[in-house]
C-alpha positions in Angstrom: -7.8 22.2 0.8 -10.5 24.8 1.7 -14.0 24.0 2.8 -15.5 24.3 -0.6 -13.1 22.1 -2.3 -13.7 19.2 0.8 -17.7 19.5 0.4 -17.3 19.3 -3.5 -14.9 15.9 -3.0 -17.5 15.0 -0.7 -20.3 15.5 -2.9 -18.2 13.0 -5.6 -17.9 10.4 -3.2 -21.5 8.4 -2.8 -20.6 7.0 0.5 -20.1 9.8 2.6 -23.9 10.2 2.7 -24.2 6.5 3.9 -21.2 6.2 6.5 -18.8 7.7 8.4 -15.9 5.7 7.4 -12.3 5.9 8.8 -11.5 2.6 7.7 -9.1 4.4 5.1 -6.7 2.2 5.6 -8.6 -1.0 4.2 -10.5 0.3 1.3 -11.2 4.3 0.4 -15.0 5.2 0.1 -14.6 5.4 -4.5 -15.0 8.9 -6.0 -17.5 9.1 -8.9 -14.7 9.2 -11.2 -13.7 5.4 -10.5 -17.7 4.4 -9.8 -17.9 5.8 -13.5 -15.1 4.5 -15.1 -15.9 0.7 -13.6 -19.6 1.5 -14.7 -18.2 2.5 -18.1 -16.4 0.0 -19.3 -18.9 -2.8 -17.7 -21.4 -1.3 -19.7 -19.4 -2.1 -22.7 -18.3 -5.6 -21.6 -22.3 -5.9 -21.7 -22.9 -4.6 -24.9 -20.1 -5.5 -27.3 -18.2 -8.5 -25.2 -15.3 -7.9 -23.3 -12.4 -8.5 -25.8 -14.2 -6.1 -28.2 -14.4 -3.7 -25.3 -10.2 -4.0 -24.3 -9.6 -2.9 -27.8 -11.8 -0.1 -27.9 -10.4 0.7 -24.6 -7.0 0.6 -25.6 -5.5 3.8 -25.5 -6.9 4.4 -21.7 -5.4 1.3 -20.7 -1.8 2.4 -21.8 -2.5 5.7 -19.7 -2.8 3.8 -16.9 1.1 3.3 -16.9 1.6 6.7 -17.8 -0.4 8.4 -14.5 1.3 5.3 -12.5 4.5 6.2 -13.7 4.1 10.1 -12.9 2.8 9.2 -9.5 6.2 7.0 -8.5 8.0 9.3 -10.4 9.8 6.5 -12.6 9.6 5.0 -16.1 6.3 3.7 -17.6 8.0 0.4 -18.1 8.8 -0.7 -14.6 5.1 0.0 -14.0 3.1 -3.5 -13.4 -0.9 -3.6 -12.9 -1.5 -6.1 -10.5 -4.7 -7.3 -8.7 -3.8 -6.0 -5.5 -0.4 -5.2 -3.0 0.2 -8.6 -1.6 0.7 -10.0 -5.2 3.0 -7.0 -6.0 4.9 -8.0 -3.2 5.2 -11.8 -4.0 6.0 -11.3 -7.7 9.2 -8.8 -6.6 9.9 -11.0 -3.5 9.8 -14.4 -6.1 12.2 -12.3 -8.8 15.1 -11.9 -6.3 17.3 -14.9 -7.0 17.6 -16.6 -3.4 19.4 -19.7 -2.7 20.2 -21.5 0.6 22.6 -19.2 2.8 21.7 -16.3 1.4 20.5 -13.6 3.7 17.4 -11.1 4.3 17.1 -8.0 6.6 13.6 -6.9 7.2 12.0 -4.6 9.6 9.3 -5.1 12.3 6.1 -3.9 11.0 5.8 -6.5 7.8 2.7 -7.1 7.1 1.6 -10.6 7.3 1.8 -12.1 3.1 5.0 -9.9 3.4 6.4 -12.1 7.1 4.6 -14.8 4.8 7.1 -14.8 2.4 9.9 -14.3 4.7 8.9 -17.4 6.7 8.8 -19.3 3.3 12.5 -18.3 2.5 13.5 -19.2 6.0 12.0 -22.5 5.8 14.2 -22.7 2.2 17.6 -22.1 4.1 18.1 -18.4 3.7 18.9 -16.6 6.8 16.1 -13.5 8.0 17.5 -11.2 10.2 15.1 -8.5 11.3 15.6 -4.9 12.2 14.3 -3.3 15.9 12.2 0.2 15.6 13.2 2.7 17.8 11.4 4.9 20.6 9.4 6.8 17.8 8.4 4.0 16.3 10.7 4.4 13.4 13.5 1.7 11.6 16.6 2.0 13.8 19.2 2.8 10.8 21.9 2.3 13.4 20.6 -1.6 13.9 20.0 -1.7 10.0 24.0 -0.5 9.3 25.0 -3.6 11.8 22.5 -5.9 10.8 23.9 -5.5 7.0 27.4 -6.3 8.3 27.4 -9.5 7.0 27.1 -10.1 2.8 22.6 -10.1 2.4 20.4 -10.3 -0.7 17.6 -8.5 0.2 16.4 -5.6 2.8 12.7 -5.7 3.0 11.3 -2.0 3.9 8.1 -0.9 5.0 7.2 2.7 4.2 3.8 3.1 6.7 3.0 0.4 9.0 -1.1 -1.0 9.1 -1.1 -0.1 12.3 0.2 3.2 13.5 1.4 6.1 11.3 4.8 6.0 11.6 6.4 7.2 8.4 10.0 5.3 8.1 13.0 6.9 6.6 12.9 4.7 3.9 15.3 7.0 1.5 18.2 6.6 4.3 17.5 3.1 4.8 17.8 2.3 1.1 21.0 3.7 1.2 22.8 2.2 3.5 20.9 -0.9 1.8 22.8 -0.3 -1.4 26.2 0.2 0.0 26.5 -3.0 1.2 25.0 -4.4 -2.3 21.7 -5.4 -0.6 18.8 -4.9 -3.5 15.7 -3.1 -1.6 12.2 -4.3 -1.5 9.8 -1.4 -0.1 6.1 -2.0 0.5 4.6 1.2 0.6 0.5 -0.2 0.7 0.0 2.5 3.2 2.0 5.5 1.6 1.1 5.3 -2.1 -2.1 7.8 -1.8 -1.5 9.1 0.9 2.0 11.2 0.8 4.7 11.4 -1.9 6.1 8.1 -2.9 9.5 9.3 -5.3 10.9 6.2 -6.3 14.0 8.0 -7.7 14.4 10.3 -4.9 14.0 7.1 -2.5 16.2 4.7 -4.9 14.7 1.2 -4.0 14.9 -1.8 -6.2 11.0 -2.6 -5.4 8.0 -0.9 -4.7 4.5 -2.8 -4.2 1.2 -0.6 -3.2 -2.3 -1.2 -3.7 -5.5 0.7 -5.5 -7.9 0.3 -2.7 -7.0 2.4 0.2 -5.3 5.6 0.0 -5.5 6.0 -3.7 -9.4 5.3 -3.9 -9.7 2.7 -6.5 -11.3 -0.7 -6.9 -10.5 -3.8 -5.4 -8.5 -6.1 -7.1 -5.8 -3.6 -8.3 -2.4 -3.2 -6.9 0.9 -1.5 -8.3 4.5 -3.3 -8.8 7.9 -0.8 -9.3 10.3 -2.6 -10.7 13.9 -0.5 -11.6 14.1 -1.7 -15.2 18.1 -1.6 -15.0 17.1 -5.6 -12.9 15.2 -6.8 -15.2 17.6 -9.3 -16.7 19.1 -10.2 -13.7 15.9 -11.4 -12.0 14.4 -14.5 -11.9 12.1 -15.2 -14.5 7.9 -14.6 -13.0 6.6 -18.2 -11.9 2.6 -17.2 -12.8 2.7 -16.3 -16.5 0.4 -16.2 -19.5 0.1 -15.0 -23.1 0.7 -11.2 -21.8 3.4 -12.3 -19.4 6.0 -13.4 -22.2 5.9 -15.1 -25.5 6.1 -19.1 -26.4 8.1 -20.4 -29.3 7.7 -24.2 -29.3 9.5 -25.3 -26.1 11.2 -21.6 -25.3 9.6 -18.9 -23.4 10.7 -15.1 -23.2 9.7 -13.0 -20.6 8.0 -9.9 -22.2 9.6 -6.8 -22.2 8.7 -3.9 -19.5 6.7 -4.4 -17.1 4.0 -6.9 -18.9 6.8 -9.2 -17.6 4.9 -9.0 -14.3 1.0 -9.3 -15.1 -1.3 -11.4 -16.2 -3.8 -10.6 -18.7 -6.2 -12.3 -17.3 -7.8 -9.8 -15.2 -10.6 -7.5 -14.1 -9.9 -5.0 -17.1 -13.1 -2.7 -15.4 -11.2 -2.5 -12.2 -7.3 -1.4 -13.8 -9.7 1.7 -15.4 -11.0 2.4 -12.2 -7.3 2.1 -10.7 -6.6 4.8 -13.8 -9.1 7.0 -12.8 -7.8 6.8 -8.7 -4.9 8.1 -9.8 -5.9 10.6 -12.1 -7.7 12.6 -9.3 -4.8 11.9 -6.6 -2.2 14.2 -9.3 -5.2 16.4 -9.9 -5.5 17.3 -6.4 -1.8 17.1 -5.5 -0.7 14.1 -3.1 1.2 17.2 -0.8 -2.2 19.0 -0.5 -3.7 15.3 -0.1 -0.9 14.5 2.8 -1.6 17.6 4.5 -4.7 17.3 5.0 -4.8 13.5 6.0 -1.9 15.0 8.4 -4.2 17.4 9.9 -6.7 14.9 10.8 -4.9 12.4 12.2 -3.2 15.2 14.3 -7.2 16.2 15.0 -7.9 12.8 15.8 -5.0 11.6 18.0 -5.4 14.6 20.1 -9.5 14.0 20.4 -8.9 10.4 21.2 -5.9 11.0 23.6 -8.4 13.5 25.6 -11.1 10.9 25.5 -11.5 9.7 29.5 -10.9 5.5 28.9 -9.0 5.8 25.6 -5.8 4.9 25.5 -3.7 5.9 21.9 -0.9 3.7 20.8 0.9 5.5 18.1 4.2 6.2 18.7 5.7 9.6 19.3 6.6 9.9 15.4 3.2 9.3 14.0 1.8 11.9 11.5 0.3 9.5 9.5 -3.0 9.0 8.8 -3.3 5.9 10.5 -4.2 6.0 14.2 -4.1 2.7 16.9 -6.5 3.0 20.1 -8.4 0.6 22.6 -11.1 1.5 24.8 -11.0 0.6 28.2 -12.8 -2.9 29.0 -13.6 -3.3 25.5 -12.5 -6.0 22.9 -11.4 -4.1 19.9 -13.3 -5.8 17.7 -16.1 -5.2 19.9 -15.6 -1.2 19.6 -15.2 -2.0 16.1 -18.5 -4.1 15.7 -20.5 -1.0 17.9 -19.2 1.3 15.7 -20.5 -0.3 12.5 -23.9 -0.5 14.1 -23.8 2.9 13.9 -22.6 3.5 10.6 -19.0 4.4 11.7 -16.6 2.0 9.9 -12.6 1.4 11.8 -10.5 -1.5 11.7 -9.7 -4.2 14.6 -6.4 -6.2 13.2 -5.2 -8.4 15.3 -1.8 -9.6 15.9 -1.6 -11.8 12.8 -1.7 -8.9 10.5 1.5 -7.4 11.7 2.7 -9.4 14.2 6.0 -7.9 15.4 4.5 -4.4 15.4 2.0 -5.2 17.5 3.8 -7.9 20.2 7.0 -5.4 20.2 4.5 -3.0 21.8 2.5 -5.2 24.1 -0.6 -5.8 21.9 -3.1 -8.6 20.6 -4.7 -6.1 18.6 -6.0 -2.4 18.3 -8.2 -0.6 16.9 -7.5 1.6 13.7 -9.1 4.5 13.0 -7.7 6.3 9.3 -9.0 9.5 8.3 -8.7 10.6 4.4 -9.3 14.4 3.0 -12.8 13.8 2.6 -13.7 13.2 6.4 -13.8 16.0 8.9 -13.9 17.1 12.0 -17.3 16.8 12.3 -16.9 13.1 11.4 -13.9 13.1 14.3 -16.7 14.3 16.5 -18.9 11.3 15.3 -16.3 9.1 16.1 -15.8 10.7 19.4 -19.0 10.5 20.6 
């Protein structure tokens, strides 16, 4: 991206001339296309009622599967819209058909609704084994290959950890996932956005992301992959309404596609929105979009790592745009709090958030600075000083 293009994206993005936010990673700063197409339809809901508004609506809200499914590279109908990543994640996670004795592999940086749900199933009777990270920070696939030596249900993946950019070989790890009949589950919350996610090319089961980071949309919107060849063989959705299915007397049938997986009861402003995120992300090419987050983070790692008193805890495969640091004698959520009074926004999740990431490598929390291709290096100065 050249400097004209950044300073146009810029221009579209209301608050860049408010903050200096590298808290990407939590919520994006919302282009003018989603402000607008929020504002749009809420205008509507104002004016003719909101039912009357979903049907005159209608066409846009069947594109939304059409850009979703272009994005994941996959088939419009194992596209779900849901309000967010963690419910992505429950409703695949929930589908699986687990029974006592069955067994789950997962890795170490879960986040915590995903090491939620695996404490559920433990406390069910099914066996969770997890996977160590190497050196780099990355899934060891030589631990994941013996860890899969015994018959297991489910391998739960993580694509980009919340708290350093590691990027896993998730592609590999599905895989050797598949040849031992394991289905795959990938969480990619901190991918999808931010580099290519290729569904086909990475051949998981499962893929759960949400609108509001690296994709720029609203809250409240999320993304659910699910490979319509498992359709029948998963466990009917618990949470269901008129959309989910259809009633006839005492029988219900699931709905077809991926309706199967949402509600209709939701915030029908916020799915246009979520449209209009991922309209821009294929305008501007997610390669040209990882790139440049990639050169920042670089930027910023090196900045930080220079800084006398900081201390960077990425691990030596990080090229995301996610970046971990502490400040010497500092409480991270005290940097993080100092920072806002100055109209710099980062991140300071503690343990809880992803637990084994952060205790594998010594820490109660950190803070988490995430650049997107609108900041700078101006901005990284900012930060910096």
């Amino acid at each position: 991206m050249d400097q004209a293009a950044i300073d146009q994206l810029r221009a579209e993005t209301p608050g860049c001339a408010h903050v200096t936010h590298f808290n990407n990673a939590g919520a994006a700063l919302m282009p003018d296309q989603v402000i607008d197409a929020v504002a749009e339809f809420t205008r509507r809901e104002i004016e003719i009622g909101s039912y009357a508004a979903q049907v005159e609506f209608a066409d846009r809200f069947e594109r939304v599967y059409d850009a979703a499914a272009g994005l994941l590279n996959c088939d419009r109908n194992a596209i779900s819209i849901t309000s967010g990543g963690s419910e992505a994640w429950w409703r695949a996670f929930m589908a699986v058909p687990l029974e006592p004795g069955d067994r789950i592999v997962a890795g170490r940086g879960e986040f915590v609704s995903s090491a939620a749900g695996l404490a559920k199933a433990r406390a069910d009777g099914v066996e969770v084994v997890t996977v160590p990270t190497l050196a780099d920070g990355t899934t060891d696939l030589d631990a994941l290959q013996q860890a899969l030596a015994g018959p297991t249900k489910l391998v739960c993946l993580t694509h980009v950890p919340m708290t350093q950019g590691v990027i896993n070989p998730v592609a590999e790890a599905t895989a050797i996932a598949h040849e031992r009949g394991a289905l795959v589950l990938l969480d990619a919350t901190q991918s999808v956005g931010q580099i290519p996610v290729d569904v086909a090319a990475i051949g998981c089961d499962f893929m759960t992301a949400t609108g509001r980071k690296w994709l720029r949309g609203p809250r409240g919107t999320g993304l659910l992959y699910v490979d319509t060849k498992l359709h029948d063989r998963l466990r009917p959705p618990v949470f269901v309404d008129g959309r989910s299915g259809a009633w006839s007397g005492d029988d219900y049938q699931p709905a077809s596609g991926g309706a199967r997986f949402e509600l209709g009861e939701r915030s029908h402003s916020a799915v246009l929105g979520l449209l209009a995120a991922i309209e821009l992300a294929a305008e501007l090419g997610v390669d040209r979009i990882a790139g440049r987050v990639h050169e920042l983070a670089r930027l910023l790692r090196f900045r930080l790592a220079e800084t006398p008193g900081v201390t960077v805890h990425d691990a030596t495969a990080a090229t995301a745009g996610i970046v971990g640091f502490s400040v010497d004698g500092w409480d991270d959520s005290d940097v993080a709090s100092s920072l806002m009074a100055s109209h710099i926004t980062v991140a300071a999740p503690r343990a809880m958030a992803s637990f084994h990431d952060l205790h594998d490598r010594g820490l109660r929390s950190i803070v988490r600075a995430a650049p997107h291709y609108y900041n700078t290096g101006d901005e990284i100065d900012v930060l910096i000083e």
